[in-house]
KENU-304140 format. One record per residue (C-alpha): y, z negated, x; residue number from 1; residue in one letter. Coordinates in nm, 3 decimals. Layout:
residues N
north=Y; up=Z; east=X; n=NUM; res=A
...
This chain:
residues 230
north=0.000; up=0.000; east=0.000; n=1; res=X
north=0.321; up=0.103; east=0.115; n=2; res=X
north=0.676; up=-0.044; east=0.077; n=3; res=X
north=0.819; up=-0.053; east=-0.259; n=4; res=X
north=1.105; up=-0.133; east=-0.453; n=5; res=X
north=1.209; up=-0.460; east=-0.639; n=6; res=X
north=1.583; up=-0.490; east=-0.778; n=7; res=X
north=1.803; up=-0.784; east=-0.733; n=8; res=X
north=2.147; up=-0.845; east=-0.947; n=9; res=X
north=2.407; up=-0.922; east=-0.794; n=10; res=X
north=2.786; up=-0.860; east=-0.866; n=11; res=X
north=3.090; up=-0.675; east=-0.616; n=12; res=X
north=3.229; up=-1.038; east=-0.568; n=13; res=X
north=2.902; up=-1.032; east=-0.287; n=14; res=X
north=2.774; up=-0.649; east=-0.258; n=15; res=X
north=2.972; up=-0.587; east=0.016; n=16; res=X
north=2.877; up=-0.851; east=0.237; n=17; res=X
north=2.499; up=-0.773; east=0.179; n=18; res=X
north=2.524; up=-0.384; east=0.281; n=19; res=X
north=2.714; up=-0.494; east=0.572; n=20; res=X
north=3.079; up=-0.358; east=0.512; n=21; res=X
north=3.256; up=-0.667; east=0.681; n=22; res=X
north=3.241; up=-0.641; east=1.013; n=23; res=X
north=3.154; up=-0.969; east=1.215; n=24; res=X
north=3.008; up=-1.118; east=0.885; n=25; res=X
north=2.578; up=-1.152; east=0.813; n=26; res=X
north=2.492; up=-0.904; east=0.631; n=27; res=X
north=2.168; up=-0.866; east=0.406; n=28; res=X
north=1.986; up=-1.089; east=0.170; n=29; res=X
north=1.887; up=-1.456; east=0.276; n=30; res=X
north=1.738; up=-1.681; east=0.074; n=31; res=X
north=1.998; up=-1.889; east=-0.033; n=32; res=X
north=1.890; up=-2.024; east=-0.367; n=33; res=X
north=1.619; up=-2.318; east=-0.402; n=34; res=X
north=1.369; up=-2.260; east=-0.637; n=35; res=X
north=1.426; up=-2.608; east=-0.793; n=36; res=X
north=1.635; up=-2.895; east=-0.880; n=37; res=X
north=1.315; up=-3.142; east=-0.937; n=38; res=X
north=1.025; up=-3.098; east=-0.799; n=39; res=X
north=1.035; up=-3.211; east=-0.420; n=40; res=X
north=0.926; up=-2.870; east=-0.262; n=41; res=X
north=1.084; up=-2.657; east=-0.493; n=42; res=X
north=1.400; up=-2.822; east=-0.382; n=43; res=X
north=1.332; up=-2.768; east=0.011; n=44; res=X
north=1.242; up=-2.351; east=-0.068; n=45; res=X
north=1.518; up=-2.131; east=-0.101; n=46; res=X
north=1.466; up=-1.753; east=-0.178; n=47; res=X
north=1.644; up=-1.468; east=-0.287; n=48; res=X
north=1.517; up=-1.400; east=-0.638; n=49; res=X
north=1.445; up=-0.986; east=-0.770; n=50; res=X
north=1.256; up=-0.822; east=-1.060; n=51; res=X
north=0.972; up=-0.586; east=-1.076; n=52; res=X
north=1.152; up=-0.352; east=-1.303; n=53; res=X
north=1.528; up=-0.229; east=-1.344; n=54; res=X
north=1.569; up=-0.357; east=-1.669; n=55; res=X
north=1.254; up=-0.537; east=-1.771; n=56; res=X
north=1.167; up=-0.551; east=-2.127; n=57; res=X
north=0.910; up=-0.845; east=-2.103; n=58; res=X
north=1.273; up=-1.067; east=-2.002; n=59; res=X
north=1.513; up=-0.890; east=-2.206; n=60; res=X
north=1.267; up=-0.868; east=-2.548; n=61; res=X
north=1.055; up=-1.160; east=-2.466; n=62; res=X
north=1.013; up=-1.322; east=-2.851; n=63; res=X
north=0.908; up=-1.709; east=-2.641; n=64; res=X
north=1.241; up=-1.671; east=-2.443; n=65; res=X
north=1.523; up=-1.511; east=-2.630; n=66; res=X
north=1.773; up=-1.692; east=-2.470; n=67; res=X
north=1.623; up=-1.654; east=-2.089; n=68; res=X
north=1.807; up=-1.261; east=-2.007; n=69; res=X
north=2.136; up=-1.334; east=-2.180; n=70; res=X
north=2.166; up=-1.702; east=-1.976; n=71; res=X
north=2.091; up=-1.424; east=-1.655; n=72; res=X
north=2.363; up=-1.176; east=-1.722; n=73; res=X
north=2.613; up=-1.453; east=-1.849; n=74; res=X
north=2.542; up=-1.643; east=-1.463; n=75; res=X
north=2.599; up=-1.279; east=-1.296; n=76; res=X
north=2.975; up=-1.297; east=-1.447; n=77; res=X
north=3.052; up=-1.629; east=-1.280; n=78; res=X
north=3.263; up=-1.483; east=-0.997; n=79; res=X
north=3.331; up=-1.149; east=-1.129; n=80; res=X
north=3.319; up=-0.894; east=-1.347; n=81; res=X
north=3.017; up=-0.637; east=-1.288; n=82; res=X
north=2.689; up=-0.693; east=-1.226; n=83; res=X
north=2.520; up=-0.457; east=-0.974; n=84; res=X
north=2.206; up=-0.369; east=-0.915; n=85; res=X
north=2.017; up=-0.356; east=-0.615; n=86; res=X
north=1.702; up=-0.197; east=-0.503; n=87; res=X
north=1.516; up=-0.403; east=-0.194; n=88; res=X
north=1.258; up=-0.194; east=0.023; n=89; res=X
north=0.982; up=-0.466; east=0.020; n=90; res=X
north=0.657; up=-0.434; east=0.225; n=91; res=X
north=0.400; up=-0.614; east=0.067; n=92; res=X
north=0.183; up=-0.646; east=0.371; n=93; res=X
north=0.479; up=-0.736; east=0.587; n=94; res=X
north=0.722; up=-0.936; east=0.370; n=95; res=X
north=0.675; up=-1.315; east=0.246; n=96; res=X
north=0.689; up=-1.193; east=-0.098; n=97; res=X
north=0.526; up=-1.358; east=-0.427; n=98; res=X
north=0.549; up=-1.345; east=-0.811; n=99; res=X
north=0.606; up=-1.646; east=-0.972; n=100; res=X
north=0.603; up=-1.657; east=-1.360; n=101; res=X
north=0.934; up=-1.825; east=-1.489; n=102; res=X
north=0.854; up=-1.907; east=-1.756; n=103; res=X
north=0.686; up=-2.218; east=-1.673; n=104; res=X
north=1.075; up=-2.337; east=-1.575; n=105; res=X
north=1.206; up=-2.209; east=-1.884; n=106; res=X
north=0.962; up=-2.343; east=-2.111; n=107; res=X
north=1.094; up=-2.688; east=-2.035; n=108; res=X
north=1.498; up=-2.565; east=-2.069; n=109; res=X
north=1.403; up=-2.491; east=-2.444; n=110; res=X
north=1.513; up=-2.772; east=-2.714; n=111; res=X
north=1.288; up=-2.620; east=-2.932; n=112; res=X
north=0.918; up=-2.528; east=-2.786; n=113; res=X
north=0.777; up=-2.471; east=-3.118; n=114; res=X
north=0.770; up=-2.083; east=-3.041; n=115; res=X
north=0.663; up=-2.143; east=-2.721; n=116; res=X
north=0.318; up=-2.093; east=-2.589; n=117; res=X
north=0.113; up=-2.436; east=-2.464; n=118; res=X
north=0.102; up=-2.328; east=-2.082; n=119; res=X
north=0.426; up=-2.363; east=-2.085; n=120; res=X
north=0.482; up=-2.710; east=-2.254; n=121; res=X
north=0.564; up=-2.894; east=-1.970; n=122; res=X
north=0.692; up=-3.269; east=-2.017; n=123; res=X
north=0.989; up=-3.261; east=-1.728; n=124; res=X
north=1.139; up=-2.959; east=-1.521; n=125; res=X
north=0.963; up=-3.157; east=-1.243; n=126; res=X
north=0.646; up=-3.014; east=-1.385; n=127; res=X
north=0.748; up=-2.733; east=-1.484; n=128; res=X
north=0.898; up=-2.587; east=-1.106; n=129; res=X
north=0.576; up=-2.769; east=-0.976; n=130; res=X
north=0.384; up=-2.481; east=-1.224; n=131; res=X
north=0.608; up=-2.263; east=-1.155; n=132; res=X
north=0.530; up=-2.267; east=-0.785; n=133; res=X
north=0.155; up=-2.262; east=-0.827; n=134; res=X
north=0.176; up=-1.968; east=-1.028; n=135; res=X
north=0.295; up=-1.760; east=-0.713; n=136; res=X
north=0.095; up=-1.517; east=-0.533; n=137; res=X
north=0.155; up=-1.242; east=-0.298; n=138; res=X
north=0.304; up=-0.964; east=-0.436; n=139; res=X
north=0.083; up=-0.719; east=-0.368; n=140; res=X
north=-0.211; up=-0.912; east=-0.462; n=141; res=X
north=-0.032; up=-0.997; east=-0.830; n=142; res=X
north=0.071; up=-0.579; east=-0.846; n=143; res=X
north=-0.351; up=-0.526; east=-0.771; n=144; res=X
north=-0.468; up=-0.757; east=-1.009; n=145; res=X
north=-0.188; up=-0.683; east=-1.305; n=146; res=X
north=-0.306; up=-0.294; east=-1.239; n=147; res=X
north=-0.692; up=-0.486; east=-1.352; n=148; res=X
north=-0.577; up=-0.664; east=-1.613; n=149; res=X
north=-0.614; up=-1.013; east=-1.455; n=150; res=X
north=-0.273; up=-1.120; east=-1.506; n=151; res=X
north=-0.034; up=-1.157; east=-1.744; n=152; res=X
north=0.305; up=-1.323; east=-1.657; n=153; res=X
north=0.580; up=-1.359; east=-1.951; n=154; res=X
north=0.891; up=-1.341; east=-1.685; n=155; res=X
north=0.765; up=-1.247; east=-1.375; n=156; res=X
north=0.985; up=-1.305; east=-1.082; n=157; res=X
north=0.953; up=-1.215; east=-0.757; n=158; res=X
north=1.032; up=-1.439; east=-0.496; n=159; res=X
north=1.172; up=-1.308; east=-0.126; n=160; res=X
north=1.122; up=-1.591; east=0.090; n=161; res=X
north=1.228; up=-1.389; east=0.452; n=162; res=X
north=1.530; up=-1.198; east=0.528; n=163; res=X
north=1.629; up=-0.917; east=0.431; n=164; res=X
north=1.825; up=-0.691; east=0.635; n=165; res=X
north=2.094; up=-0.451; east=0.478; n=166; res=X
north=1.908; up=-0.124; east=0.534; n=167; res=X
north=1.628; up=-0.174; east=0.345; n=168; res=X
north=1.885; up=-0.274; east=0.052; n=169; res=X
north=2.071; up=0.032; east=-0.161; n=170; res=X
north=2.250; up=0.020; east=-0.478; n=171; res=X
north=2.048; up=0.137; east=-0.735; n=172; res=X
north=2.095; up=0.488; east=-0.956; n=173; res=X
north=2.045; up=0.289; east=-1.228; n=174; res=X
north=2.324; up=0.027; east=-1.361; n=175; res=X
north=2.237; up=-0.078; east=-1.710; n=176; res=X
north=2.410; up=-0.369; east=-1.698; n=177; res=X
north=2.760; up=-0.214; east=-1.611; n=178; res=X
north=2.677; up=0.047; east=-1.885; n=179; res=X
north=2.634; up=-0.258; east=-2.118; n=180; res=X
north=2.940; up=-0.439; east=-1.990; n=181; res=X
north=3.134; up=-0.035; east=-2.029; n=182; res=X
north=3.071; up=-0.056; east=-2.364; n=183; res=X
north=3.148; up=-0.419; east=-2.464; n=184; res=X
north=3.443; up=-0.460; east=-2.243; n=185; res=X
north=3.797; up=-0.376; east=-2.333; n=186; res=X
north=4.115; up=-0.374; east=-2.251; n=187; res=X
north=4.209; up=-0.551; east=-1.954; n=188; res=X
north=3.852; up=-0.698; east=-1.895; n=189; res=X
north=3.720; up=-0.284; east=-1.874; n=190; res=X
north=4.031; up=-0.187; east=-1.717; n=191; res=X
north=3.964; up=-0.455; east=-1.457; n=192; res=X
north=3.567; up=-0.268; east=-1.389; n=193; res=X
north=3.686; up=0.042; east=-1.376; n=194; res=X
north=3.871; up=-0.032; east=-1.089; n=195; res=X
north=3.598; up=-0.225; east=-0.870; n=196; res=X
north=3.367; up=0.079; east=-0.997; n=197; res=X
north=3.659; up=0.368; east=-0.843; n=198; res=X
north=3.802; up=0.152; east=-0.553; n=199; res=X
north=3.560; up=-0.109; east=-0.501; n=200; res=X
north=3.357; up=-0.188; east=-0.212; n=201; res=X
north=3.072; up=0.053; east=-0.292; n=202; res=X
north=3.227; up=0.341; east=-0.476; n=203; res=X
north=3.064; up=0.598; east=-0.266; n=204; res=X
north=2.749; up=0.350; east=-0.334; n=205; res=X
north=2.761; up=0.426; east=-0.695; n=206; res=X
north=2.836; up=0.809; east=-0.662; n=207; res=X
north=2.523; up=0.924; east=-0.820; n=208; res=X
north=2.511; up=0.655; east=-1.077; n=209; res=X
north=2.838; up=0.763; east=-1.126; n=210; res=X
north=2.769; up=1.139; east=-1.206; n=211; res=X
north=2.525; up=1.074; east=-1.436; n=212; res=X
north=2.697; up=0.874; east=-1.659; n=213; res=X
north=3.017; up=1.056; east=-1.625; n=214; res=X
north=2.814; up=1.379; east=-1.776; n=215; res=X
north=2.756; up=1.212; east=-2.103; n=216; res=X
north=3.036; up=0.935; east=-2.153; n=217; res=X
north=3.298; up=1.129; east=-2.014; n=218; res=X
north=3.561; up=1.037; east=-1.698; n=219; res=X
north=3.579; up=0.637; east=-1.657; n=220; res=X
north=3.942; up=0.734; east=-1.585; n=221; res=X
north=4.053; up=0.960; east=-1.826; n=222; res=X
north=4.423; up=0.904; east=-1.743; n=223; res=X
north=4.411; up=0.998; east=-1.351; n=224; res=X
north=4.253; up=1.338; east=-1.445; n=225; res=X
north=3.929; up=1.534; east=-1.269; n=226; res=X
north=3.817; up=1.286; east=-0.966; n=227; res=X
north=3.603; up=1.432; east=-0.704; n=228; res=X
north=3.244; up=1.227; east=-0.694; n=229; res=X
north=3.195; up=1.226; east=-0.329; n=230; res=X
């Protein structure tokens, strides 16, 4: 198995220091976040945190966890307007990668559990990171054994546990949360992503994303006239 790609949100507040555009600053991803708050490992592990899929319907649809995507995209609009995606070159054999299933953390974040399945009754968030972490294995093995049937995660997450450095990270063709966030925003809240999207850090970055949605929405700035893509 060869590298693949997982995708990690973040938003231009930090894109530009992780593809390296400052000079004299660290560029890349490095696990920054701990997995935990309770649960005494958990709270000694950082990582940097990705998805399996662009826009993955099993987190944005998930009928246990309504509330788990939106809580997601409103933390991604903490320090700015626009959430990015990226897409991480991961080698499977290489990296110190694993999928964890969240849900075992979210489970216990729920007032209500009623709608939620037993496994992921837990009676503390201690528990439920401790779960959390014992449900992680390698990625590759959990991509081999979900292509078998064997497993069946309600929010998998992938977990990055080494660095990564900023050429195997790219921002992604495929933005569907600043689509989203095109059409809900207005006035001075769109006007505002516009600009970080035409003079940002990564506007040659989001060139082809760019194009395509340009063909069927029409010029994000109408007013300026015909703007060459790059």
């Amino acid at each position: 198995m060869g590298s693949l790609q997982v995708y990690h949100y973040t938003n231009f507040s930090k894109v530009g220091g992780i593809l390296g555009k400052f000079q004299g600053e660290e560029s890349g991803l490095t696990p920054r976040t701990y997995i935990g708050q309770a649960f005494g490992p958990a709270r000694e592990k950082p990582a940097t945190f990705a998805l399996l899929e662009t826009a993955p319907h099993s987190w944005i649809h998930n009928e246990h966890f309504p509330l788990t995507w939106k809580n997601l995209v409103h933390n991604l609009d903490i320090l700015d307007n626009g959430k990015l995606l990226l897409e991480i070159s991961v080698d499977p054999q290489e990296d110190d990668a694993f999928v964890g299933d969240r849900s075992h953390i979210e489970g216990v974040r729920y007032s209500d559990n009623s709608n939620i399945p037993e496994r992921y009754r837990h009676k503390n968030l201690k528990e439920g990171e401790r779960m959390f972490m014992e449900s992680a294995i390698p990625l590759k093995e959990y991509l081999e054994r979900q292509k078998r049937g064997e497993v069946s995660y309600s929010l998998p997450e992938v977990l990055i546990f080494n660095n990564i450095p900023a050429d195997r990270i790219r921002v992604s063709e495929s933005q569907p949360l600043i689509e989203d966030d095109l059409t809900k925003l207005h006035n001075e809240d769109r006007r505002h992503l516009v600009e970080l999207i035409l003079r940002g850090f990564v506007t040659p970055e989001l060139a082809a994303w760019r194009r395509n949605y340009e063909s069927t929405h029409g010029l994000l700035e109408r007013s300026s006239g015909p703007e060459s893509l790059g």
